[in-house]
Structures are given as structure tokens and as C-alpha cells.
C-alpha positions in Angstrom: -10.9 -10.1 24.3 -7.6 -9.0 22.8 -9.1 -8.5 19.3 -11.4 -5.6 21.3 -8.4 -4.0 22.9 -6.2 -4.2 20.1 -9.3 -2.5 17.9 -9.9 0.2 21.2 -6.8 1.0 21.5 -6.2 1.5 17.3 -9.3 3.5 17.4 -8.3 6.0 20.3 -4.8 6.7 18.3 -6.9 7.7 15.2 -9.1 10.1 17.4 -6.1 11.5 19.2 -4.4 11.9 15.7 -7.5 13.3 14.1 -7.7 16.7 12.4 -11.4 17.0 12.3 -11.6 19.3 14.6 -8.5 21.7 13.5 -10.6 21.3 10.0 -13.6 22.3 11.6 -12.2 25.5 13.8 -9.8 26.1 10.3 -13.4 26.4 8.3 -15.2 28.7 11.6 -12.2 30.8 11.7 -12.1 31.9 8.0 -15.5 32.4 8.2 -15.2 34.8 10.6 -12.4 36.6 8.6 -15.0 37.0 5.8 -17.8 38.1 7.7 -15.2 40.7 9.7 -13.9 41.9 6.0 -17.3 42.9 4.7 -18.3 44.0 7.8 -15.4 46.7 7.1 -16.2 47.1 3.8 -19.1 46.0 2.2 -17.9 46.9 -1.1 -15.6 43.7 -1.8 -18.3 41.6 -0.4 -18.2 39.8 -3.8 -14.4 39.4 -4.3 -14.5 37.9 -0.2 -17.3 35.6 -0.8 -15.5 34.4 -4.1 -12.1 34.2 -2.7 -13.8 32.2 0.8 -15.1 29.2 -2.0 -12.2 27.6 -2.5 -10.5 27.9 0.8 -13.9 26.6 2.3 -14.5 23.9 0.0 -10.7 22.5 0.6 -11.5 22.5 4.7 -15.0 20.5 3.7 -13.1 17.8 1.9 -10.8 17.2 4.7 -13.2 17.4 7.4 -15.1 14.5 5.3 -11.7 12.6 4.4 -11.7 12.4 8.5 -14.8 11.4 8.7 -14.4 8.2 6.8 -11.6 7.5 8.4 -13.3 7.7 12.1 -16.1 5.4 10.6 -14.2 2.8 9.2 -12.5 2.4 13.2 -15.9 2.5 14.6 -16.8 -0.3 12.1 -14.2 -2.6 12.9 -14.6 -2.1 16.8 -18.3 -2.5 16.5 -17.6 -6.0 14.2 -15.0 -7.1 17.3 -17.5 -6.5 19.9 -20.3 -8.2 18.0 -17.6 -11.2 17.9 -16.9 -11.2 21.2 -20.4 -10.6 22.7 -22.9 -12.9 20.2 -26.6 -11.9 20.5 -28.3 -14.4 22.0 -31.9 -14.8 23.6 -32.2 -14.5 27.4 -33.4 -17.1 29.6 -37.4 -17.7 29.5 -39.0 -15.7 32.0 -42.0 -18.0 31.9 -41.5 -18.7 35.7 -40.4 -15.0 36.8 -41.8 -14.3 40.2 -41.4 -10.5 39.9 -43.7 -10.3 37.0 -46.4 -10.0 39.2 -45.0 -7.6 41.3 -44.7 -4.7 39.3 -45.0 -2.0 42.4 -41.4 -4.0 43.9 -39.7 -3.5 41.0 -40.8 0.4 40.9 -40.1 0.3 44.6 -36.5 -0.6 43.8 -36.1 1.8 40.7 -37.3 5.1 42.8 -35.0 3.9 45.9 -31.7 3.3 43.7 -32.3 6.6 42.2 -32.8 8.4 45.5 -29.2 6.6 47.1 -27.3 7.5 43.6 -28.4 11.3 44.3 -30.9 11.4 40.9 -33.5 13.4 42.8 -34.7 15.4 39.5 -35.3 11.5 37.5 -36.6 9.9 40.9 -39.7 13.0 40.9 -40.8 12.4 37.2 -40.5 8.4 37.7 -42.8 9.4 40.7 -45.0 12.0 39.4 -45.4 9.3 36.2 -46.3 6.4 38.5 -49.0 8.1 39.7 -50.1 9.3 37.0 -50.8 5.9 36.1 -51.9 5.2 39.0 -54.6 7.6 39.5 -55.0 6.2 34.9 -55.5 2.6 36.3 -57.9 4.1 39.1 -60.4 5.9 36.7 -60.4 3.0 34.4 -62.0 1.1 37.5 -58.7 0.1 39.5 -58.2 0.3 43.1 -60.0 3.6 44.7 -56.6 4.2 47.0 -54.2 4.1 44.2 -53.3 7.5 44.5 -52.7 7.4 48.3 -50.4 4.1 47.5 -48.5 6.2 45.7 -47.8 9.0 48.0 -46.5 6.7 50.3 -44.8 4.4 47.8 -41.2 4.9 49.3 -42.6 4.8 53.5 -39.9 2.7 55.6 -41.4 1.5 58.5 -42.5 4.8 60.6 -40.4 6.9 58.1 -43.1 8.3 55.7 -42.1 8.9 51.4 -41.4 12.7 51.6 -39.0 12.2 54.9 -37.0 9.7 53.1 -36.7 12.3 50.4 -35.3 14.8 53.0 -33.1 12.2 54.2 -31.7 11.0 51.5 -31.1 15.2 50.0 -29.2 15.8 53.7 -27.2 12.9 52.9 -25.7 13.7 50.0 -24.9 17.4 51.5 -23.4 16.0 53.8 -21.0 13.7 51.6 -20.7 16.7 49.0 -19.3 18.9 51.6 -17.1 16.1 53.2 -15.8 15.2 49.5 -15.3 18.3 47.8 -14.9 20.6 50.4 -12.6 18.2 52.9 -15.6 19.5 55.4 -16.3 16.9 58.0 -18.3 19.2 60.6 -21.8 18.7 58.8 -21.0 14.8 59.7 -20.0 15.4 63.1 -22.7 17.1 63.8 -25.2 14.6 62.3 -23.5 11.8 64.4 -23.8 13.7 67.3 -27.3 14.3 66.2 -27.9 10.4 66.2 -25.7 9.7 68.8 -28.5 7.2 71.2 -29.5 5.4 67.6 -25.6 4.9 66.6 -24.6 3.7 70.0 -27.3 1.0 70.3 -25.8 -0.3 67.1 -22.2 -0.1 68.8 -21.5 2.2 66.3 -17.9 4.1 66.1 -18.9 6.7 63.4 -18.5 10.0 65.5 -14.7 8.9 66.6 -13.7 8.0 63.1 -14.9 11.3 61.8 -13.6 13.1 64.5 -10.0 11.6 64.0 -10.2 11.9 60.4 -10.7 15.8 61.6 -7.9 16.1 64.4 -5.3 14.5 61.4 -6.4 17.4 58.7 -5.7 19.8 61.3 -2.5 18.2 62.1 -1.3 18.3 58.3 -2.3 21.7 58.1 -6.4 22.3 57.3 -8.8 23.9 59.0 -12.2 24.9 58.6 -13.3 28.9 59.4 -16.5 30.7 58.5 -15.6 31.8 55.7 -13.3 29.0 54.1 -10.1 26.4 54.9 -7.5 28.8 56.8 -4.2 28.1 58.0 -4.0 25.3 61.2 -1.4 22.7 62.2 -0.2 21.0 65.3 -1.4 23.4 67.8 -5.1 23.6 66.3 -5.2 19.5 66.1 -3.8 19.9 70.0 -6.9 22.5 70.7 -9.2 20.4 68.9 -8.1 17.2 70.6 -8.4 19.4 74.1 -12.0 20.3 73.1 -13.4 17.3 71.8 -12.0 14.1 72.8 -12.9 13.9 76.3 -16.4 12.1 75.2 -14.5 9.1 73.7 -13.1 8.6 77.3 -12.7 5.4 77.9 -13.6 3.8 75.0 -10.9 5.0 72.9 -8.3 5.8 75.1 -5.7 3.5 73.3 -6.7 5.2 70.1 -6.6 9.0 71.4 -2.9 8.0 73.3 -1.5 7.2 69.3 -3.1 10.5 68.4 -1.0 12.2 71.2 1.9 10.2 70.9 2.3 11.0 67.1 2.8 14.7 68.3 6.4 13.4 69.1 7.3 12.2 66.0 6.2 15.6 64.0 9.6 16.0 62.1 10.2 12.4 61.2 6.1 11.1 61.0 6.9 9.2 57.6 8.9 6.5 59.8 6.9 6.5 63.6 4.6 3.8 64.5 1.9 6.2 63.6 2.5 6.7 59.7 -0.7 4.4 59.0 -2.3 6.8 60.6 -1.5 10.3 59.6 -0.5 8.8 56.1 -3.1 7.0 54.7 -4.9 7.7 51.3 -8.2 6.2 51.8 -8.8 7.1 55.0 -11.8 10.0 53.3 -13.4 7.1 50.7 -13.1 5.1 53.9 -14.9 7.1 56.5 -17.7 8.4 53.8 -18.4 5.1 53.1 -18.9 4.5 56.9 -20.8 7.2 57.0 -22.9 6.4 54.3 -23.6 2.8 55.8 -24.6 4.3 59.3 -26.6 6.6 57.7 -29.0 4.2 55.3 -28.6 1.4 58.5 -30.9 4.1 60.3 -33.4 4.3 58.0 -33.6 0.2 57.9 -31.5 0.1 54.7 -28.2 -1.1 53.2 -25.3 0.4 52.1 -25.9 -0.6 48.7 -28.2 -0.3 46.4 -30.5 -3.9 46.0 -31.1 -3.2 43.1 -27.9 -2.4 42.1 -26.6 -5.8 43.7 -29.2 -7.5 41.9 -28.4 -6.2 38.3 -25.1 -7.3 39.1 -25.5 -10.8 40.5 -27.8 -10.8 37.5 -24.8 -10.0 35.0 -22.1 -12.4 36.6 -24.9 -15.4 36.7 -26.0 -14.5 33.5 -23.4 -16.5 31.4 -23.6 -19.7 33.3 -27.7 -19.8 33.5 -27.7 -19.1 29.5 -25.3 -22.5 28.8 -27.2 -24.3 31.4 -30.2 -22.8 29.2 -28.7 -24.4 25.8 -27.5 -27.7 27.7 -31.0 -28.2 28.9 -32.6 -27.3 25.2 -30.1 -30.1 23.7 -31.2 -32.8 25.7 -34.7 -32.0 26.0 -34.5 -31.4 30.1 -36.3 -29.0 32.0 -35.8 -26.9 35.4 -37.2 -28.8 38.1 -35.7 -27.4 40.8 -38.2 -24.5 43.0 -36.5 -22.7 45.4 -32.9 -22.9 44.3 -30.8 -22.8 41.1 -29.8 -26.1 39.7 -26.4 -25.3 39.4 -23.5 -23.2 41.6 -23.9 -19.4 40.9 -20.2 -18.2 42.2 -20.6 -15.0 43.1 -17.9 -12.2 44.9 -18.2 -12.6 48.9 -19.6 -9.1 49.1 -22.7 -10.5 47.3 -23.0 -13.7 49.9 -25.7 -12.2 52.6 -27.5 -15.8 53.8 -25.2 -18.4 55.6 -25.9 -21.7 53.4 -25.7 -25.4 55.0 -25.8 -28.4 52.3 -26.5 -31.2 54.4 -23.4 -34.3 53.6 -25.8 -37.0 53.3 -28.3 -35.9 51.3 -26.2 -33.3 49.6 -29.1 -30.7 49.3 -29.7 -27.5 50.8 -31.2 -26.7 53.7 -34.6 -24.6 54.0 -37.0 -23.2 56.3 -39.1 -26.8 55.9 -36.2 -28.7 56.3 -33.6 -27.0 58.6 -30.4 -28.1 59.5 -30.8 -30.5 62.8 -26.9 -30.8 65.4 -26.9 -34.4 67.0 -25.6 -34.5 70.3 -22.3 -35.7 69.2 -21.9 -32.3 67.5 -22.6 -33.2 63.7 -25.2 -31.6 61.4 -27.5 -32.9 58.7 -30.5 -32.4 57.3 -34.0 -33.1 59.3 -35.3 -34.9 56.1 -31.8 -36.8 56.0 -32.2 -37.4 60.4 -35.7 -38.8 59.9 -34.5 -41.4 57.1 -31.8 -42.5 59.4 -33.5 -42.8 62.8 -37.0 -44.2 61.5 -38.6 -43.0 64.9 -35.8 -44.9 67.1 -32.5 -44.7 68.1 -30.0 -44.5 65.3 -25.7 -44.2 64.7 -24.6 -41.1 63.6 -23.0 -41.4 60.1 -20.0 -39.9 60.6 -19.0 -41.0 64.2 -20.0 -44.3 66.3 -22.4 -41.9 68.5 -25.8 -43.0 69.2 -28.7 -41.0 69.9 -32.5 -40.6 69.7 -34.2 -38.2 66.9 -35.4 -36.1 69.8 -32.2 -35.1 71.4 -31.5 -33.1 67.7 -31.5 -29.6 68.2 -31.9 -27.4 65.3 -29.7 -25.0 64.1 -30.2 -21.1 63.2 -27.7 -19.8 60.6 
């Protein structure tokens, strides 16, 4: 990896120090001159034109001297990355299981490009699926293929075109909240949603509206017709006006609000500087926001298909030497419903809790769950049934005794 920086960084002090560009605007601007000059006087347009050849011709050589230069560095950074990053085959897909499930995959695509805010490329990947769609139809496919299309993107009762809507309001809303420091388009959409966010125990509305009373305390404010001038006493006002919903719940967290009013000349050292001082605090409460918002359409925060290219990227390496070691001595995959080796992956990327039984050492599943003993120990109900052989049995890790029918299973 060094040889690539090294290379990246050589090549970015080339580009910095070129002079193509100067050559370039040199050549453009004594063009101009010449065109300007017989413009004036059309007379000398011979004696301009022949004094412009060598001048122009001079600025040609260096732009192409440059260019020779710049190709070279791209050479040698393209011959480190090849080093570092060798071509080789992917694993077989002779097994995939999405191959047959074509309409998930486009599923996934149109979704991703909906939460990244592509609407433009989600409507032609759309308008083209269907045009296949209603292709395959003709050619003697399914006679609702178009239909299945229109509603390609329904979530539960939320029909294709809603989502659409939901998903353009969304992005307003985090557009304005972003760019324009505007966080009244989110209030009012919490407040909007305020029955669906509180069944979900939900503390979206309060975040925002602290997030607001501390930009009005630092000295924001949002009027009709643009940010005008605010401070303590609007945040006061605001606080006045709007906080007596979050009664009781927050009362603890509205008291620090007020309390920081106290400590106005010296903030940087109260109790409350985490508050009123802290520089994620609008990445933090858009990406609330944006959570609360796709949990209410039966989504998640992120993009699947996003996490899956990317558990797909950091498994990648250790399935492709697992793929070699296999090839040299002649093995195959025999495992079904679970990888053969340890994927580690980032805790954001663990979503299923995971029980390998200690006997057996395999992983639970749906057919063979995990199975608590009265004395409190866990094992596999493959592993129990070996042990107890229909009777009473020891548990192996402790001198309890029990009977295979006083197991309980467990539900992680």
C-alpha cells in the first residue's frame, strides 16, 4: 500500500506543478489577440496570421511536453494499483440463490436509488423495467407484468407512487435542515407523525426542537423571508411557546436548557457546554430523522443494498483464499445455510443474535434452536437429544440433572 501512496501522492505534485493549463489559456488568449487585430483591421490579416505561427506552435509543444509528462505518472500509478490489487476470478456463482430472483435484486436497485435522492436514474431504471416487462409479456410472459411493475416498490399498505412522494418530502426536508440550518419543515413533520413516533417511544420531535431552541440561543432564527437576528430572549420565547408538550417527560432535559441561561457569558466552561457546543449535534439529529422517517415506512436507515455490497467487499478477500485453498486440495463447500468459515464483519453490520452451541460447536437454526436446561445452561436441541437419549441425563457443564422435557427453548 505504500508503493500506491507514494505513486498518488508523486502524481498529485506533478498535477499541481503542471503548466498545461497556463499553456492552454497562453494558446486561447493569443488567439484572441489575433482574431481582435484583424477584426480592427483586416488589412494585416496576413502579417497576424503569420506572426501567430510560431507563437502558437511554441504553446503546442509545451502543452504536449505536459502531456507526456502527466501520462507517464498515470502509468506508474496504474502499474502500482495493478500490483497491489491482482485480477483475479470471483467466487463461482454456481450456487447463487439470487439468480433466480431477478425482480429482488431490481427491488433493491430502485429502493437504494430512491433513499440516495437519484429520483431522475430511479424513473428510467423504472420506466426500463417495464418496458421489459410489458417485452417479456408480448413474447408470451405473464399477462399482469405490467401491473407488477407499477406496484414494484408497494410497502405493505404504502402503494409505489406514495413511496415516491415520501421519499421526495424526505430529502426536502433534510435539504432545508442541512443547507439552510431550517429545522421547522422537521418539526412540523414530527408533529405530523406524532401517534406513529410515540408508539415507537420515539424522541424525534424533542431532539429537533432543542437542536432549535440552541440556534436561537447562539443567535439564528428563522423569519419569512430568511435567517434574521435572534439570541437569548427568542430561545427564552421559543422555549415559553413550545416546550410545555415535553412536560413531564423531559423535564430534566428542559431544566439544563434553562439553567444554561445562567451561564451565558462563561457557556464554554458550565455543565452545559456539551450541549450548546457540540459539532455533530445537526449530522446527528438528521440522521435521527432520517431513521424515524424510513422506520415508518417499514424500512431501515440504510440502504440493504448498500450493506450488502459492502459486507460483500469486506468478505470478499477471505471467501476468494478460502476459494483457492479449497481448489488446491480438491475440497468442496458443503456447508448450506452458513459460510464455512468466520466472516468478521463491523458491529453495525451484525443484525441477527448468533448462539453456537459448546458441545456440538455448530450454529443454531430454526430446525435446531437453542434449548436452556433448568440449571440455566444452553445447547443445541440436536446436542440435548444425543445426551438425554429420551431419559434423564447430567448437564455437561454442571452436576445438574434433568429430563429433556423440562428444556425450554430460547428466542434470540
Amino acid at each position: 500500500m505504500e508503493l500506491v501512496q507514494k505513486e498518488h501522492e508523486r502524481l498529485s505534485k506533478r498535477l499541481k506543478a503542471s503548466q498545461g493549463i497556463k499553456n492552454v489559456q497562453s494558446t486561447i488568449d493569443l488567439l484572441q489577440s489575433a482574431r481582435d487585430a484583424i477584426a480592427s483591421d483586416p488589412s494585416q490579416a496576413s502579417i497576424t496570421l503569420a506572426k501567430l505561427q510560431n507563437p502558437v506552435k511554441s504553446s503546442f509543444d509545451a502543452i504536449n511536453d505536459n502531456l507526456k509528462e502527466t501520462h507517464s505518472g498515470l502509468n506508474k500509478y496504474s502499474k502500482s494499483l495493478d500490483k497491489l490489487f491482482k485480477d483475479r476470478p470471483l467466487p463461482s456463482t454456481e450456487h447463487d440463490a439470487l439468480s433466480s430472483q431477478e425482480h429482488l435484486i431490481n427491488r433493491a436497485i430502485a429502493m437504494h436509488l430512491l433513499r440516495e435522492g437519484q429520483f431522475s436514474v430511479a424513473s428510467t431504471f423504472l420506466s426500463e423495467m417495464t418496458e421489459k416487462k410489458i417485452l417479456d409479456q408480448q413474447q408470451g410472459a405473464s399477462s399482469d407484468a405490467a401491473e407488477n411493475a407499477a406496484n414494484f416498490l408497494d410497502i405493505d399498505e404504502v402503494p409505489s407512487n406514495e413511496v415516491r412522494k415520501q421519499f421526495t418530502t424526505m430529502y426536502y426536508i433534510l435539504r432545508e435542515m442541512k443547507q439552510s440550518n431550517n429545522l421547522l419543515p422537521a418539526i412540523e413533520w414530527s408533529r405530523d407523525n406524532n401517534q406513529a413516533l410515540g408508539a415507537r417511544g420515539s424522541n424525534l420531535e424533542f431532539e429537533l426542537c432543542r437542536l432549535q431552541f440552541v440556534w436561537l440561543f447562539h443567535g439564528g432564527a428563522q423569519g419569512p423571508e430568511g435567517p434574521v437576528s435572534a439570541g437569548r430572549q427568542a430561545a427564552l420565547e421559543y422555549a415559553r411557546r413550545e416546550f410545555h408538550v415535553f412536560l413531564p417527560r423531559y423535564l430534566r432535559e428542559i431544566q439544563q436548557l434553562m439553567g444554561a441561561m445562567a451561564f451565558c457569558p462563561n457557556l464554554q466552561d458550565s455543565p452545559y457546554r456539551t450541549i450548546f457546543n457540540n459539532p455533530s449535534a445537526w449530522e446527528d439529529v438528521a440522521h435521527s430523522f432520517t431513521r424515524e422517517f424510513c422506520s415508518l415506512l417499514g424500512l431501515s436507515a440504510d440502504s440493504p443494498l448498500y450493506v450488502a455490497a459492502t459486507a460483500g467487499a469486506i468478505a470478499l478477500p477471505t471467501l476468494l483464499k478460502l476459494q483457492s485453498i479449497m481448489k488446491a486440495k480438491r475440497t468442496e463447500w458443503t456447508s448450506e445455510n452458513e459460510l464455512p468459515v468466520e466472516i468478521p464483519l463491523p458491529p453495525s453490520y451484525l443484525f441477527h443474535s448468533i448462539f453456537v452451541c459448546p458441545v456440538s460447536k455448530e450454529q443454531t437454526t430454526d430446525d435446531n434452536p437453542p434449548m436452556m436446561m433448568p440449571c440455566g445452561h444452553v445447547i443445541a436441541e440436536e446436542s440435548l437429544k444425543r445426551l438425554c437419549k429420551g431419559s434423564r441425563f447430567k448437564c455437561p457443564y454442571c452436576p445438574s440433572e434433568s429430563h429433556p422435557r423440562e428444556a425450554r427453548k430460547v428466542f434470540l
